[in-house]
N, C-alpha and C positions, 0 to 999 in steps of 0.2 A: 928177316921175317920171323925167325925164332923167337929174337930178343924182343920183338915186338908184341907177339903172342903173348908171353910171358911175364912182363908188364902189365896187359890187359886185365889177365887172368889174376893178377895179385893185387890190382888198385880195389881200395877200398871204396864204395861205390858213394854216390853224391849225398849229402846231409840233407833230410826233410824239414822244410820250413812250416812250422805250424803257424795260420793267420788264427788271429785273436776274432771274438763275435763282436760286432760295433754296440757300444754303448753312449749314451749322451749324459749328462746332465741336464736338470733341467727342475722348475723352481716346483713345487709341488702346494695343493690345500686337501685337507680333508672335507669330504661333504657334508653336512650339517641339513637338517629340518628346520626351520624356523616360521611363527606364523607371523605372514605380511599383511602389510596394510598399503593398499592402495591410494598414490599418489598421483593426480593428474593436475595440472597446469595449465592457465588459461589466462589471456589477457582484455583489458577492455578500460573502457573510461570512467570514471567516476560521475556519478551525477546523484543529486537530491531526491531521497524518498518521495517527498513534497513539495510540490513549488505552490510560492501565494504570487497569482494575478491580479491585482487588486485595479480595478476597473468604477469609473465613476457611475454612480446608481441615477443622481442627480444634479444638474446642469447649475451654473456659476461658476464665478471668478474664487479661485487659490488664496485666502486672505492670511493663512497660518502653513508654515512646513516647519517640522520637527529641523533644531539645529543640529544633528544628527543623520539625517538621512540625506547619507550619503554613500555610493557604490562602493560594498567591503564592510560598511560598517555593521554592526548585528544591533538589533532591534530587538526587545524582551515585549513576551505577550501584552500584549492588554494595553502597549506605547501609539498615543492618539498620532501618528507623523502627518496627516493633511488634514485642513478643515476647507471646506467649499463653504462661500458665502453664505449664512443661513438666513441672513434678511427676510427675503421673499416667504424662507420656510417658517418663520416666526409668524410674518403677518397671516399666511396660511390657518396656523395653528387657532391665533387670539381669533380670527374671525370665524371658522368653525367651531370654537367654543362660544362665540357669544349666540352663533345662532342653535345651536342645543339649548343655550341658556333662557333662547326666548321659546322655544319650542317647550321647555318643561314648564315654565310659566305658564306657557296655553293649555299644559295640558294639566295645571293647578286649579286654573279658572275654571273649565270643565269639570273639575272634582265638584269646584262652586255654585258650579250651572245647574249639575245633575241634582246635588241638594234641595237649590233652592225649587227645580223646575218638580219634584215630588211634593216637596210642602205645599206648592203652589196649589197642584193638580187635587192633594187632599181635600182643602180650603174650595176649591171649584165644586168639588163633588157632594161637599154638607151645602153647599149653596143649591146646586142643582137639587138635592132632594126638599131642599125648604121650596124652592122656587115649586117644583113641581106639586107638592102638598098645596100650596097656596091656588096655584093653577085648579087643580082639580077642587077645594073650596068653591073656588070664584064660579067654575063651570058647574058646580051646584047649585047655587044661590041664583043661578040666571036660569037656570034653565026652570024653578021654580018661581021667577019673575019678581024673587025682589032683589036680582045685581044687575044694573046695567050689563049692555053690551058694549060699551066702550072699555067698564074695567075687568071683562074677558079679553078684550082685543088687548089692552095694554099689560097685563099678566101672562099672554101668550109669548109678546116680545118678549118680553124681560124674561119667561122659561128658555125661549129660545137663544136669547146672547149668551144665558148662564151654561148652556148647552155648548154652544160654540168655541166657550173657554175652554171647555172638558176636553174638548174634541183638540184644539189646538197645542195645549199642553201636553195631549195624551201624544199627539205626532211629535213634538219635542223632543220629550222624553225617550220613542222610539228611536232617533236621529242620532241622538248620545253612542249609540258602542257602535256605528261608522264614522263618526266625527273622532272617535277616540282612536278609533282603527287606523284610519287615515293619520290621525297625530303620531300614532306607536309608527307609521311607514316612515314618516318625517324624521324622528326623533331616530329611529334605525341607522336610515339613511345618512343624515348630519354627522352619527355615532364615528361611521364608514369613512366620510369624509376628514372627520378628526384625526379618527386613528391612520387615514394613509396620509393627511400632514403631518402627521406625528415622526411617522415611519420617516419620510423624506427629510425629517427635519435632523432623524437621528445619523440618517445617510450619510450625511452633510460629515461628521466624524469620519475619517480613515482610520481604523485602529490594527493595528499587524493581532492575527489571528494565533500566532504561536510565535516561541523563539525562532526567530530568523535571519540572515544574513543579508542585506539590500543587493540586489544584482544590478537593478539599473532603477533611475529614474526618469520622466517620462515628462514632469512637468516642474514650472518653477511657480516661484507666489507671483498673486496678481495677474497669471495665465489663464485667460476663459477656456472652461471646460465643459463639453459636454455630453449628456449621458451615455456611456458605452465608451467613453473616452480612456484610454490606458490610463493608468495613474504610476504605479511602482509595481516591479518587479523582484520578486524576492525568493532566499533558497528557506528551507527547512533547516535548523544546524542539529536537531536532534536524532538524524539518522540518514546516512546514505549509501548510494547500491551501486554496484557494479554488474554490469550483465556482460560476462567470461565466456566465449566462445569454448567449448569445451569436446574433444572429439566423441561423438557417439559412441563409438565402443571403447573409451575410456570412461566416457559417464556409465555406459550399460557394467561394464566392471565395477566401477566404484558403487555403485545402489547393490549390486551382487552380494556385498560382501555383509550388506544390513538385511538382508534376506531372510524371514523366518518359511517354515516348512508350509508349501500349499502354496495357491495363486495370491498372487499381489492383485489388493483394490487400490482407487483412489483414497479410502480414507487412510492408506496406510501409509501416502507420501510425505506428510507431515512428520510422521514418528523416522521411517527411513529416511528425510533431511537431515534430522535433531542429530543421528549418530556419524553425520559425517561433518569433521571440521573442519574448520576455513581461514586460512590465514593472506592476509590481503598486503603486499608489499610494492612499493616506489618503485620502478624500474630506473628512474633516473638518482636514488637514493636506498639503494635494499637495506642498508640497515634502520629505513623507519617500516615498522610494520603494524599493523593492526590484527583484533580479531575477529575473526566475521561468522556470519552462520548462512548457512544453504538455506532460504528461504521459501524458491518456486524457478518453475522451468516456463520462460518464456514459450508462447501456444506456437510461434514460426521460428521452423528451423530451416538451418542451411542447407539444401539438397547437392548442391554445390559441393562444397565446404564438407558435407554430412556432419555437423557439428551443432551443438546443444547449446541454447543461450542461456546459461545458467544464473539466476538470479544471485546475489551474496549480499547479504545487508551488514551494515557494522553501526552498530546503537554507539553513539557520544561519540562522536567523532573530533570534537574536541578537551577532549579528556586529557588532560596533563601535557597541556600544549605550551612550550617552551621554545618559542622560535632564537635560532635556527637549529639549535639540539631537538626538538621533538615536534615536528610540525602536526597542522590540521590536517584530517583528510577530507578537502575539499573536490566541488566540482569542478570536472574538465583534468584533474591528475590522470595518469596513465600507468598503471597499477599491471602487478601480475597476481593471480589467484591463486593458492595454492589449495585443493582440498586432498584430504586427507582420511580415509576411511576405516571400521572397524579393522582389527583383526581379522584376517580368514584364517582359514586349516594349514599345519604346517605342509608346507613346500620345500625345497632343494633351491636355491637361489647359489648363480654363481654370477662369477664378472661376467664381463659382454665379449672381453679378451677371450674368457677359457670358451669361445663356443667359435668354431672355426666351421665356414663356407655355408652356414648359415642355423645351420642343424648337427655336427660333429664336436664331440667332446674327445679330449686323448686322455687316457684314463689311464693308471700303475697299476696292474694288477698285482695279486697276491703272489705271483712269481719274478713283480717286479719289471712286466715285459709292457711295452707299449701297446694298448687296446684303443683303436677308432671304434665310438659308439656312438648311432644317431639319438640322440632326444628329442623331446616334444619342448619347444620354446611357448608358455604362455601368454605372457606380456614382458617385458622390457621396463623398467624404470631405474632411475637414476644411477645409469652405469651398471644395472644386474639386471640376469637376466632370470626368471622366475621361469620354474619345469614344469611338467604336467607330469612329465614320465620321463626314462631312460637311463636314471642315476638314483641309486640310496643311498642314505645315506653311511657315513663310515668308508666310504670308496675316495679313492687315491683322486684326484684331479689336477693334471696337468696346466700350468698356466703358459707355459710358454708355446711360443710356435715353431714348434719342431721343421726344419729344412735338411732334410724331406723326412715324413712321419711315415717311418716303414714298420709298421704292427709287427709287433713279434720282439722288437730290438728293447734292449735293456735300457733302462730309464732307471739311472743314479739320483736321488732327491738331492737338489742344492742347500748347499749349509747355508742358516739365517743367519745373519750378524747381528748380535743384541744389540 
């Protein structure tokens, strides 16, 4: 029991094992400010600025079609491609011109009437005052008994007829500016009649209204047609639009960011379109793209959906069209929008990686120790997510996902490989 005591008493006592603190590696970025621009995405179909319905005005048979129009093919302004019989509208025409022609005649002759029926009426009235002088002689000489009474009674006549001329001529005369009146209702009217032959005759012409692309056609030659009858169907090829479903609070962001100070009017959505840009690409071919501009916001929106029908128009849409290297942007393609908006104020943008459980960033501090901090996420786009708050910049940011991220523990930055 001695030697056992003694033993006890002289062992040197057990070695202290010190545990190290856990540390990890793990890839690190510095924070940066940068000022964003807002990008939102929207899909939809392509279709024609303008479409021409061209619709017959006036009835007959198809006697001429453009050897060109046909569905695909494009059509330059001012190209006559249907003519409707004009027959009927010719005979139309010649016979309302001939009856104007007899109408201005009568109302020539009239010019000749009114002349002659003045001079006449003159000529009546030096008669009348001779007739009347001579009357009242004659009614002197009798009444003094040396003129008969038979050449009072035959001087009475003959005042009297020369009187009845006066009188007849004088209502003539009056009759002229209703007789001319009535001729100007005539000659009006005929005028009216001319010019709506005219009109019908010019109908008769189909002429495409603008550069356009033929969609369909409706009728062949020698088909009777009549008025209100479809004729050809056709696109616009000088401009066309897509309306981009667009989520309301990505449009309310993107108009944001063209914002000047004080309340926004209607006349100022014009100007805040111009600054945001559009670029319109193939889904079933992204590398053809176009460039489009924000033009107007369709009046009904999705409630549904909560989504903005955003108008994009793209001017030339066959501009340097080279099929199958650089196709048209035609209607019925199925396109993605891209718009694109000013600069806003610098922000804190990181990946969508460095933001863990929805709202947490793991940050290096300046002693190098693991820091969980919540931030404010603004929006999200293409793989970043844009802060409002909870990072400045020059601060450590953790990209990896630490298992398990115990705050406090040492965070080694990963060497980059050139």
């Amino acid at each position: 029991m001695s030697a056992a005591a003694w033993l006890i008493s002289t062992a040197e006592p057990p070695a202290r094992i010190e545990q190290s603190e856990r540390s990890v590696v793990a890839r690190t970025m510095t924070a940066e400010t940068t000022r964003v621009r807002t990008v939102v995405r929207g899909y939809g179909n392509v279709h024609a600025a303008r479409n021409w319905e061209a619709v017959a005005e006036v009835a007959g048979a198809v006697v001429w079609r453009h050897p060109d129009l046909d569905t695909g093919n494009i059509v330059t302004e001012g190209t006559k491609v249907l003519q409707i019989d004009p027959t009927a509208y010719d005979l139309a025409v010649a016979q309302a011109e001939a009856d104007l022609a007899a109408l201005e005649a009568d109302a020539a002759q009239l010019t000749v009437d009114e002349a002659n029926t003045d001079r006449l009426l003159e000529l009546e009235k030096d008669r009348l005052k001779l007739a009347e002088i001579e009357l009242a002689r004659i009614r002197d000489l009798a009444e003094r008994g040396v003129a008969a009474q038979s050449a009072l009674d035959v001087q009475e006549r003959t005042t009297l007829q020369v009187r009845r001329g006066v009188e007849e001529l004088r209502n003539a005369h009056a009759l002229i500016p209703s007789r001319r009146a009535r001729l100007d209702a005539q000659v009006a009217r005929t005028s009216t009649i001319l010019a709506r032959a005219k009109r019908d005759l010019n109908k008769t012409d189909i002429v495409a209204p603008f550069d356009l692309r033929v969609s369909k056609v409706h009728v062949e030659r020698h088909q009777y047609v009549g008025a209100g009858q479809p004729l050809v169907a056709a696109d616009d090829i000088a401009r066309v639009e897509i309306t981009a479903q667009i989520p309301v609070d990505s449009f309310r962001r993107l108009l944001s960011g063209t914002m000047k100070s004080g309340p926004m009017t209607l006349s100022d959505l014009s100007d805040r379109f111009a600054k945001v840009s559009a670029e319109v690409r193939l889904v079933s071919d992204p590398s053809q793209t176009w460039t489009g501009r924000l033009v107007r916001v369709e009046s009904a929106l999705d409630p549904q959906a909560r989504s903005v029908p955003a108008v994009v128009a793209v001017d030339d849409p066959y501009a340097g069209v080279n099929p199958p290297l650089r196709l048209p942007l035609v209607p019925n393609m199925y396109v993605e929008v891209i718009l694109t908006g000013p600069e806003g104020r610098a922000r804190v943008t990181l990946p969508d990686s460095a933001i863990h459980e929805g709202d947490i960033v793991y940050l290096r501090n300046v002693e190098g120790r693991l820091e969980l901090r919540e931030v404010s996420v603004d929006w999200r786009q293409s793989g970043m997510a844009v802060l409002d708050d909870g990072v400045a910049a020059g601060e450590d940011i953790i990209l990896d996902d630490l298992m398990p991220a115990i705050p406090g523990m040492i965070v080694e930055p990963a060497e980059v490989s050139e």
